[in-house]
N, C-alpha and C positions, 0 to 999 in steps of 0.2 A: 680593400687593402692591397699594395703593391707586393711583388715577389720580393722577397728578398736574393741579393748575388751571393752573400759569403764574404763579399768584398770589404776591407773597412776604408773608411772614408778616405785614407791615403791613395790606398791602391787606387779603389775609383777615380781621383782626382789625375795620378799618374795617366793609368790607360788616358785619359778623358784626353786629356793634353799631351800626351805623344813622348811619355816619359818616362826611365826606366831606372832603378837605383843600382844597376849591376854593371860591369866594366868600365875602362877606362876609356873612355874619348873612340880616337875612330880614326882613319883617311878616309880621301876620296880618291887620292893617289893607288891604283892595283901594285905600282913599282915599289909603293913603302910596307908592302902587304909583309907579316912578319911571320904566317904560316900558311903560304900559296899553294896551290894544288899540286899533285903530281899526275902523269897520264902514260904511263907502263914504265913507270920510276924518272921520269924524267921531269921538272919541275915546268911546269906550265907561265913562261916568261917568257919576254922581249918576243924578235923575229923570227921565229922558230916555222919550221916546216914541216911537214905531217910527216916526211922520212925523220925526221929527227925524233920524234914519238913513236918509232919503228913501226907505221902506218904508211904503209904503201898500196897505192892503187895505178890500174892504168885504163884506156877505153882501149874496145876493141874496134876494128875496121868497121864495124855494124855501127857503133856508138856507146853498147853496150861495157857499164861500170864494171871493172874486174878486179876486185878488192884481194889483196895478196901480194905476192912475187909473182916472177914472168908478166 
């Protein structure tokens, strides 16, 4: 005799076939995203540059990464 899941025949059929009965639709668009990330209060959008996420870094004359000011 097989295990049983707990599952009933709905749900099994959903999972099976890649289907879920909860929200509404979706983008594929990030720009129509209607609750986007933020990354130290700043919204994670368009052209933005790591100074603009008050992320600053520079290399040193060695090569060496120096993550900060200065």
């Amino acid at each position: 005799m097989g295990r049983q899941s707990g599952l009933t025949g709905d749900e099994a059929y959903a999972i099976l076939h890649n289907k879920n009965d909860g929200g509404s639709g979706g983008t594929s668009n990030y720009n129509q995203l209607s609750n986007k990330p933020f990354l130290n209060g700043v919204e994670i959008s368009g052209s933005k540059t790591s100074g603009d996420y008050g992320i600053y870094f520079s290399v040193t004359d060695d090569g060496t990464l120096k993550i900060g000011g200065d």
